[in-house]
Legacy VTK file of the C-alpha trace (Angstrom):
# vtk DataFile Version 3.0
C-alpha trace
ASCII
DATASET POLYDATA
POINTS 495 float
42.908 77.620 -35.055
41.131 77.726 -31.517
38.480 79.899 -30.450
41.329 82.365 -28.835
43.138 83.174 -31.941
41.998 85.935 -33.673
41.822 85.329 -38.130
44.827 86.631 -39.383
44.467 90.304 -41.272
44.150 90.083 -45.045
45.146 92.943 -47.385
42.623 93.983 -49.182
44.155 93.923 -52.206
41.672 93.980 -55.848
42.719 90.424 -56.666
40.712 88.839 -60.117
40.309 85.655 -61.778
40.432 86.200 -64.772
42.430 82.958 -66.097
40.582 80.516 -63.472
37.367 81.889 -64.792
38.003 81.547 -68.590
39.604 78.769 -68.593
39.046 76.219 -65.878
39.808 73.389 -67.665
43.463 74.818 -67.384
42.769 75.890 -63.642
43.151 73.841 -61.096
41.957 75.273 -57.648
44.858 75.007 -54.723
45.886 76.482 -51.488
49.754 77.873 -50.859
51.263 75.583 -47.654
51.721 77.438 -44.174
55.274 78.996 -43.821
56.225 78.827 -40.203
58.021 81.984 -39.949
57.965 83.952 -42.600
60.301 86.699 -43.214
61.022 89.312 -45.407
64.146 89.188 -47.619
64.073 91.715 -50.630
61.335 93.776 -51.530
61.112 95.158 -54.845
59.326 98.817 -53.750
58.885 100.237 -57.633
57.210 97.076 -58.692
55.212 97.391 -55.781
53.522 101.098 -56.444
53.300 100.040 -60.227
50.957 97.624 -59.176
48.975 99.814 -56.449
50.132 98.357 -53.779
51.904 99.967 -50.529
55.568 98.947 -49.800
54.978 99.414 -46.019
51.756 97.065 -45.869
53.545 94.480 -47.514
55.693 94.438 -44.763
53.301 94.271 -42.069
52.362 90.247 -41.270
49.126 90.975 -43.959
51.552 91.800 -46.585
53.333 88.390 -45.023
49.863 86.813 -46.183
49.355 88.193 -49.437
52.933 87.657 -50.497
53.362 83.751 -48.985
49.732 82.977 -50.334
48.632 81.916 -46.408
46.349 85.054 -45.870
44.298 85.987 -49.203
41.804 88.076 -49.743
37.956 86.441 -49.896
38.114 87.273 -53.573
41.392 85.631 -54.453
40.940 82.002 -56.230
44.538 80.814 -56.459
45.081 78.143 -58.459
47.828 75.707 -59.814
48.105 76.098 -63.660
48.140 73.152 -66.117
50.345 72.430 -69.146
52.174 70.725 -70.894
55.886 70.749 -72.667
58.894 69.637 -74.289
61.735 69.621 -71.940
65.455 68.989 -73.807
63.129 67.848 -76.802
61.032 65.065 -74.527
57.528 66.028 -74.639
55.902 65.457 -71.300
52.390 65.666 -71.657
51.427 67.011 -68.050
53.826 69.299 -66.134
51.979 71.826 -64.901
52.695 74.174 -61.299
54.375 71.601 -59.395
55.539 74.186 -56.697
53.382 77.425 -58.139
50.387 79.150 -57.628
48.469 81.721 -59.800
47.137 84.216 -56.921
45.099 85.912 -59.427
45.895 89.121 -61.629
46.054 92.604 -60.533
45.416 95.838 -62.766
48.381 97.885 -62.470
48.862 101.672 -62.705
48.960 101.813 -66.272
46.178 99.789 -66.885
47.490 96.712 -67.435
46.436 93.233 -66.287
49.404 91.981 -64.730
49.570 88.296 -62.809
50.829 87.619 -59.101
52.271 84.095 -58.833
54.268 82.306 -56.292
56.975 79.821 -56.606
57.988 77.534 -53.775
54.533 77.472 -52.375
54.368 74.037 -51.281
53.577 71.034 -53.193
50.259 70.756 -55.599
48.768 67.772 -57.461
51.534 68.717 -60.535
54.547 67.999 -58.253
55.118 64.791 -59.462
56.697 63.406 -55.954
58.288 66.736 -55.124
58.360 68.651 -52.198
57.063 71.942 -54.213
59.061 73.972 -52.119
62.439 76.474 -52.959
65.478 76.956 -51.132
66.753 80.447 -50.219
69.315 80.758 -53.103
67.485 80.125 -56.345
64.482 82.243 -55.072
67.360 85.152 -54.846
68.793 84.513 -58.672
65.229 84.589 -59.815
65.096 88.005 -57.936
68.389 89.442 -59.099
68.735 88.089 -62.379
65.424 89.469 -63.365
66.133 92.675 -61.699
69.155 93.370 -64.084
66.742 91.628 -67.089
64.685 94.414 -66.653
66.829 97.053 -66.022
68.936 96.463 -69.249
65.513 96.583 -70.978
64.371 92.987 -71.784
60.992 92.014 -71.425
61.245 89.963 -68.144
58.832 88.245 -65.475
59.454 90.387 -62.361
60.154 89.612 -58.836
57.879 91.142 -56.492
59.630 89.630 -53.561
61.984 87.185 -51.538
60.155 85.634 -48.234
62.296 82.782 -46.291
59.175 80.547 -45.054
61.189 79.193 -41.686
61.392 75.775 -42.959
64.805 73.429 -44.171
64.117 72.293 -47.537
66.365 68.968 -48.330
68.282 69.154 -51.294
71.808 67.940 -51.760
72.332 69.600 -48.663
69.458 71.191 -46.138
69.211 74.345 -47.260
66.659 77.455 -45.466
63.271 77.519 -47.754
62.088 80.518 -49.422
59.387 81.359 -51.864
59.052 83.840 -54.388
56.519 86.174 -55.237
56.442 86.598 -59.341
54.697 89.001 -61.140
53.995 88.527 -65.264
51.794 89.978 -68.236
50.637 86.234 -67.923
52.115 82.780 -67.454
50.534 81.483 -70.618
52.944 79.421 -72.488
53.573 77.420 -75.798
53.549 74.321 -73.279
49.758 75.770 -72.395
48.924 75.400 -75.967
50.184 72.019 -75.723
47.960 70.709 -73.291
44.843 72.214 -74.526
45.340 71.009 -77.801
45.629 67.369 -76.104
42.950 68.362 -74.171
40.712 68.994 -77.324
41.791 66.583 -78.981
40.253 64.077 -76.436
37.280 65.826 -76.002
36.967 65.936 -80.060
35.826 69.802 -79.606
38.443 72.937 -79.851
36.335 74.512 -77.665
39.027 74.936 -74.879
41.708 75.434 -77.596
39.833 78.427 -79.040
38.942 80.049 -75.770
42.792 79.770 -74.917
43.842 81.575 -77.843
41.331 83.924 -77.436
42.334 84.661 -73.810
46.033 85.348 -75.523
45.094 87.243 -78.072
42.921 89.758 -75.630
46.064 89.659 -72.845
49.130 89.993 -74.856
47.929 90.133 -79.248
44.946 92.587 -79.100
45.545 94.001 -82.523
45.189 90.498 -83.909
41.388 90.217 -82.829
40.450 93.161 -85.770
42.488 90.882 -88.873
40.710 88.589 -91.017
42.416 86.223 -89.013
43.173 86.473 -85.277
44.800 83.158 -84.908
47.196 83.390 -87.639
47.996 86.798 -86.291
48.875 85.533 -82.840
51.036 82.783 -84.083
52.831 85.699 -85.897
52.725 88.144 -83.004
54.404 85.361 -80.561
56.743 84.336 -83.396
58.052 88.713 -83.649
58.025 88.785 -79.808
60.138 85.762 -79.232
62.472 87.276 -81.982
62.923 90.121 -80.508
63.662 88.768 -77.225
66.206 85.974 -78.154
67.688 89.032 -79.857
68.453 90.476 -76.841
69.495 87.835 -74.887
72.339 87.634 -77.343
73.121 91.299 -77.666
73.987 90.924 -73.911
75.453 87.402 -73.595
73.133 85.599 -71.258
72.263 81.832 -71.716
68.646 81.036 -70.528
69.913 77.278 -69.944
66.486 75.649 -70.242
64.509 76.606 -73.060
61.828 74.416 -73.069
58.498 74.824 -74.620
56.862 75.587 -71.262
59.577 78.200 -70.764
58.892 79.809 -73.648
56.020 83.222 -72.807
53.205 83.960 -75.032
54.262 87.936 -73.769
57.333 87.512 -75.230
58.507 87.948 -71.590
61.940 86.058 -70.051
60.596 83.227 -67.525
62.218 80.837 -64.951
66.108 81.920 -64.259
66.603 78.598 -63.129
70.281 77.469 -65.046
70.895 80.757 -66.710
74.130 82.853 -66.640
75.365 85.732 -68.362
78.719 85.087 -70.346
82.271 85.907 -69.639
84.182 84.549 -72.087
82.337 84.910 -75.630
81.979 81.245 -76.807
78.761 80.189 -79.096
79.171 77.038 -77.386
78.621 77.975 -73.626
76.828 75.233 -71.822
75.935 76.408 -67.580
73.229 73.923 -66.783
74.194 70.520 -64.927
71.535 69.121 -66.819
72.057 69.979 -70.711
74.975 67.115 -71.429
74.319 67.767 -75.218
74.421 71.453 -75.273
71.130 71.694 -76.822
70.668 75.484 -75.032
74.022 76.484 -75.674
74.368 80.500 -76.274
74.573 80.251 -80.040
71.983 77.539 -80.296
68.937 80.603 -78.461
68.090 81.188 -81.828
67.446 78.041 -82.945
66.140 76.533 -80.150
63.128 79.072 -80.438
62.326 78.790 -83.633
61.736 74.909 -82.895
59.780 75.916 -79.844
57.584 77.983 -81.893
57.025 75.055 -84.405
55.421 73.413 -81.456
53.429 76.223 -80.653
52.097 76.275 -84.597
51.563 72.087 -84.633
49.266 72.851 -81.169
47.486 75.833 -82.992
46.660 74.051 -86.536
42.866 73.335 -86.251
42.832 76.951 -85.742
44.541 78.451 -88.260
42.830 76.768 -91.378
39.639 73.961 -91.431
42.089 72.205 -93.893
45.169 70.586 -92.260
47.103 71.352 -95.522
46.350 74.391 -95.566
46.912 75.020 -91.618
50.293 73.430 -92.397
51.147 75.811 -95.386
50.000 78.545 -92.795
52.017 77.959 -89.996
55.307 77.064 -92.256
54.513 80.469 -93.897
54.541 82.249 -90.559
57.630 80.166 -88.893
59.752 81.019 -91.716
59.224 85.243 -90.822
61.375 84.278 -87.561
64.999 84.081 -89.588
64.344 87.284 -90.790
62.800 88.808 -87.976
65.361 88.092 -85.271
68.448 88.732 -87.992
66.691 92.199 -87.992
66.565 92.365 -83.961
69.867 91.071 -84.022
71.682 93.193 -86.744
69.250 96.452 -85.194
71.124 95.716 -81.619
74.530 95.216 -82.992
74.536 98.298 -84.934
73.732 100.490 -81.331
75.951 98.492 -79.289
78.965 99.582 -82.397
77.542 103.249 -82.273
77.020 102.605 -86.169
74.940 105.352 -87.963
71.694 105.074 -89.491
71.117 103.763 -92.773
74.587 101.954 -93.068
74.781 100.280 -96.161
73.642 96.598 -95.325
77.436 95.334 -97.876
78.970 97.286 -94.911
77.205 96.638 -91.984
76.825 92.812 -92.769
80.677 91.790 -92.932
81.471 93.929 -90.104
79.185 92.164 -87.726
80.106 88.635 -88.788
84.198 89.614 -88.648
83.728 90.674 -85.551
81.952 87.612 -84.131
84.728 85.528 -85.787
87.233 87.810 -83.411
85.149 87.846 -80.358
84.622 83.630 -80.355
89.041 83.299 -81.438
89.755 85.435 -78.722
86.953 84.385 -76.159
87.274 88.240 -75.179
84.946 88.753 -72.006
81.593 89.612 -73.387
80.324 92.773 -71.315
83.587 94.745 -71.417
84.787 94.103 -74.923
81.733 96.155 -75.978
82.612 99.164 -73.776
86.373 98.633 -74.047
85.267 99.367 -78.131
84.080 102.992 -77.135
87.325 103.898 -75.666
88.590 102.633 -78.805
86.780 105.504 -80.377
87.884 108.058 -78.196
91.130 106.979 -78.878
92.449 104.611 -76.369
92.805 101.475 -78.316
94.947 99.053 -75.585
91.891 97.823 -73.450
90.196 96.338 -76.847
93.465 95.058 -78.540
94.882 93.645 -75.531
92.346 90.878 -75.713
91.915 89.995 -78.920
94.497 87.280 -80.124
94.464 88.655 -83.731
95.890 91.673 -83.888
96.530 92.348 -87.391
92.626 90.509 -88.150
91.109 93.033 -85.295
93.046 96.127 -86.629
92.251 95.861 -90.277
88.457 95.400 -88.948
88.582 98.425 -86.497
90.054 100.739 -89.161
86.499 100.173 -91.161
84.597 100.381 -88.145
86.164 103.731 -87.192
85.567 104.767 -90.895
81.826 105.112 -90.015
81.860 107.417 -87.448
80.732 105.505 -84.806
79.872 107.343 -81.911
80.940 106.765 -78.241
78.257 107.941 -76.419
75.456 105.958 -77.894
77.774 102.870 -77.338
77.938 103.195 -73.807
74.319 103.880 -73.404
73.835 100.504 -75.505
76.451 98.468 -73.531
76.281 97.545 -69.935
79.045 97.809 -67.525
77.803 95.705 -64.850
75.764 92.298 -65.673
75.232 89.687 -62.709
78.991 88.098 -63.024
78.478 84.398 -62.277
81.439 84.690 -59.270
79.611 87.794 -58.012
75.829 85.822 -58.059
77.554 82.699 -56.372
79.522 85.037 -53.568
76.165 86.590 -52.943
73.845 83.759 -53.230
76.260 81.937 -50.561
76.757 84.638 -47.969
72.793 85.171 -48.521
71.995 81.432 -47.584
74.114 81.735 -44.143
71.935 85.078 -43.347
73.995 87.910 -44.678
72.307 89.669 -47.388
75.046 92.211 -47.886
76.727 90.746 -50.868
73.328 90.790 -52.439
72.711 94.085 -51.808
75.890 95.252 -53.459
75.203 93.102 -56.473
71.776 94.723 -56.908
72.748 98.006 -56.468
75.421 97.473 -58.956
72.839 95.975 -61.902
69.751 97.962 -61.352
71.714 101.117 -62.576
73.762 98.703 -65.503
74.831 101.683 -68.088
75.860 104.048 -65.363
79.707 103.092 -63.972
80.404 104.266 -60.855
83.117 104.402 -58.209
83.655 101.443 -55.830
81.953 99.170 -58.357
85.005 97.890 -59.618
85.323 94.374 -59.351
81.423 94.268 -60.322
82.460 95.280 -64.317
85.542 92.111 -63.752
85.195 88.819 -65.310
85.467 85.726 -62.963
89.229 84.915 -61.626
90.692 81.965 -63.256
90.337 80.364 -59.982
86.471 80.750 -60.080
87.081 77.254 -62.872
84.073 76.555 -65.063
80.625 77.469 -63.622
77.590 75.220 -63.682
74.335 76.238 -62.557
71.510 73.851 -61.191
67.546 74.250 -61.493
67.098 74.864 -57.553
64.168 71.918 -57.510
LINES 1 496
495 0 1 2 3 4 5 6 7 8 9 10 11 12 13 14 15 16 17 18 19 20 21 22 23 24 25 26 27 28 29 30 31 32 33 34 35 36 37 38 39 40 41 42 43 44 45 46 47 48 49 50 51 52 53 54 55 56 57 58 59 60 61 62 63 64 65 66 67 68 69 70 71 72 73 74 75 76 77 78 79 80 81 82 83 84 85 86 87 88 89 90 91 92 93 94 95 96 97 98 99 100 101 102 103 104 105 106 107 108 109 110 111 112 113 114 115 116 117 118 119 120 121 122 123 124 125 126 127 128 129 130 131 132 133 134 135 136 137 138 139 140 141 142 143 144 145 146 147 148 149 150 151 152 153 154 155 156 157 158 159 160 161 162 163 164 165 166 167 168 169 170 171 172 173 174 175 176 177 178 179 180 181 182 183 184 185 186 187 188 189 190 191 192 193 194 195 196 197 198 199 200 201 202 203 204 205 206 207 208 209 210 211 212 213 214 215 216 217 218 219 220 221 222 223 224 225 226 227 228 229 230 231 232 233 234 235 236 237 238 239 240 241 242 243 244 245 246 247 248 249 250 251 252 253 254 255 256 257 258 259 260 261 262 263 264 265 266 267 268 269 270 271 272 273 274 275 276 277 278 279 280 281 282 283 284 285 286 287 288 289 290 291 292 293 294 295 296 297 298 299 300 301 302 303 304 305 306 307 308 309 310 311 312 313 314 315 316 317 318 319 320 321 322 323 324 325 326 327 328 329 330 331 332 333 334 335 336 337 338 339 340 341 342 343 344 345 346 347 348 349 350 351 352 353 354 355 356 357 358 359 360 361 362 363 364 365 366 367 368 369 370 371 372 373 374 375 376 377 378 379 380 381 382 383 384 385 386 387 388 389 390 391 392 393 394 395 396 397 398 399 400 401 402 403 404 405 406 407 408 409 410 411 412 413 414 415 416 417 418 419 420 421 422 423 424 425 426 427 428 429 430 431 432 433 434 435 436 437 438 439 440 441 442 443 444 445 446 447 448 449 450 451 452 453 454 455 456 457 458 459 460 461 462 463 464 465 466 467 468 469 470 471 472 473 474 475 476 477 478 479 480 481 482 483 484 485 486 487 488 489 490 491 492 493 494
């Protein structure tokens, strides 16, 4: 800067430090790169108020600042988060924010201590030979993806906004950069337990491991700080959040892709939408990342795969939870084995409102119904969203849309003539199943047109899932499974 140019104007927003200051070992202290020529892409305005902050000052060439990391506060401490993780079973014992930043946390309007993070902020001392930088389209699926996330109701990670930086980022292709501006409960992860258990394990002190799960249990677990126990009772409140949540990925078909430890929220909150995708075709087996040649985060593998996540997140938390390994190991196989239970609950809970199924149905009922009818969704590979609303028409007595996709008709009549024999009711199934989930054609169309400058598509495509229950004219083709010309989709990680 020479002595003509005037210090660029900072918001002053109330940014803390809470994580940098508790844990520093965990912390390490970093500055976002410069973006050239920043620019505005999406904004997301009711985030915004929730967390005190004005829609029109972000806008201004402060908000620019605040929201590409360049012009922060003198309060702000960002910093570049360390952890570690297992990553399609590999452990890799120092990943950390390769292309991230923690800004700091902000209390929103309820009260609650909520984190404002960047991704694509320029490369950090985790990148690993990276360029720490995003690309225009990936920073857009985070946006959208988590946009409909939250609208159906699923605890997500939030996009506060889009903002293309002005430079070409070189991928297979050069591409126009973006970042994104993310906004959590926290960014604590099982992979953060990971590396502070390695960490204390060198040291030969749990000092840092203790302070970590203490910082958890006062963000995200508070209840489990009056127990006889606090650490047990976090393991056990991650272990019901993360049921609940895998639950509901299910209940609306969408594949997370990349499940790895440090993608797996101490909140209980959805994180990265790197290689997700929300189904079409029902299939157990439905594979969308490049990357995952073994299907190990196939759709019907969610619930498995996070129940072995969680065992990592117990083996990192043992010298907490009893001063006897034994013992720790009897706790934490005592607590892992709640999460079969606990997401069949979630599971059977979801199922039962997305069939308009009374309360109180016997469970010798209830139970074959939902397994017969996964046996006919996966036969007939019926398209996932629509079956489900095509089912309430069914009950107000236009059966063709649901048999005219099934490929066993006798199986899927005997099955809806017990269904209908409960009284489900119509209404309550349509405000339990979507009409309008981010298509994979319809992300791709708009991700593409967005890249070349024309955010139209995208705007259409948000508009359609923000308001997912309600179906509305001209939204057509947003409620239509891919064209068979669309082929098989594969999604990438956008690094």
């Amino acid at each position: 800067m020479t002595s003509t140019d005037a210090p660029p104007t900072v918001l002053a927003v109330p940014l803390q430090h809470r994580f940098a200051d508790e844990l520093p070992e965990l912390a390490l202290p970093w500055q976002a790169e410069a973006a050239p020529e920043p620019r505005l892409l999406v904004l997301t305005e009711d985030l915004a108020t929730e967390l005190g902050l004005d829609p029109e000052e972000l806008r201004s060439d402060a908000g620019l600042g605040l929201l590409t990391g360049t012009a922060l506060p003198p309060t702000a401490q960002p910093v570049a988060q360390g952890y570690a993780g297992h990553q399609f079973g590999g452990y890799s014992p120092l990943l950390g924010d390769g292309r991230a930043l923690l800004l700091g946390e902000l209390v929103d309007t309820d009260a609650r201590l909520r984190d404002l993070h960047l991704k694509g902020s320029g490369r950090t001392p985790f990148s690993r030979g990276a360029d720490g930088r995003a690309a225009v389209g990936p920073m857009l699926r985070e946006h959208v993806i988590s946009e409909a996330m939250h609208a159906l109701g699923i605890p997500t990670t939030r996009a506060l906004a889009v903002v293309a930086t002005g430079r070409r980022v070189q991928r297979e292709t050069v591409l126009p950069g973006a970042l994104l501006a993310r906004v959590a409960s926290s960014h604590l992860r099982v992979g953060s337990f990971q590396y502070a258990r390695a960490l204390a394990h060198q040291a030969g002190d749990l000092a840092l491991l203790r302070r970590l799960a203490d910082h958890a249990i006062a963000r995200h677990h508070p209840e489990a700080a009056a127990t006889g126990s606090p650490y047990v009772a976090l393991l056990d409140g991650v272990i019901a959040v993360q049921a609940r949540l895998v639950a509901s990925w299910m209940h609306v078909g969408f594949v997370h892709g990349v499940m790895n430890t440090d993608n797996m929220t101490i909140s209980g909150e959805t994180i990265d939408y790197g290689p997700c995708a929300f189904l079409d075709a029902h299939d157990p087996a439905a594979v969308f990342s490049s990357i995952d040649h073994g299907g190990r985060y196939a759709f019907g593998n969610q619930p498995a795969v996070a129940t072995w996540n969680l065992a990592r997140l117990a083996e990192a938390m043992l010298p907490l939870l009893d001063e006897d390994e034994e013992g720790a190991v009897s706790v934490a196989q005592e607590s892992l084995g709640r999460f079969r239970d606990l997401y069949a609950d979630a599971w059977t809970e979801g199922m039962r409102a997305k069939l308009g199924l009374p309360g109180g149905l016997d469970r010798a009922v209830l139970t074959p119904l939902l397994a017969e009818l996964e046996a006919l969704m996966s036969s007939g590979r019926v398209d996932h969203t629509s079956f489900f609303r095509s089912l309430a028409r069914l009950v107000r007595g236009d059966a063709e849309p649901a048999r005219g996709v099934v490929l066993d008709l006798p199986a899927f009549d005997a099955w809806s003539e017990r269904w209908l024999a409960t009284g489900p009711d119509a209404d309550a199934m349509d405000r339990a199943n979507p009409v309008y989930v981010p298509r994979n054609h319809l992300v791709e169309e708009a991700l593409t047109a967005a890249t070349d400058g024309d955010l139209t598509a995208y705007q259409r495509l948000l508009e359609a899932v923000r308001a997912p229950y309600d179906e509305r004219p001209g939204l057509e083709r947003y409620a239509l499974p891919a064209p068979a010309d669309f082929g098989a989709y594969t999604t990438y990680c956008g690094t």
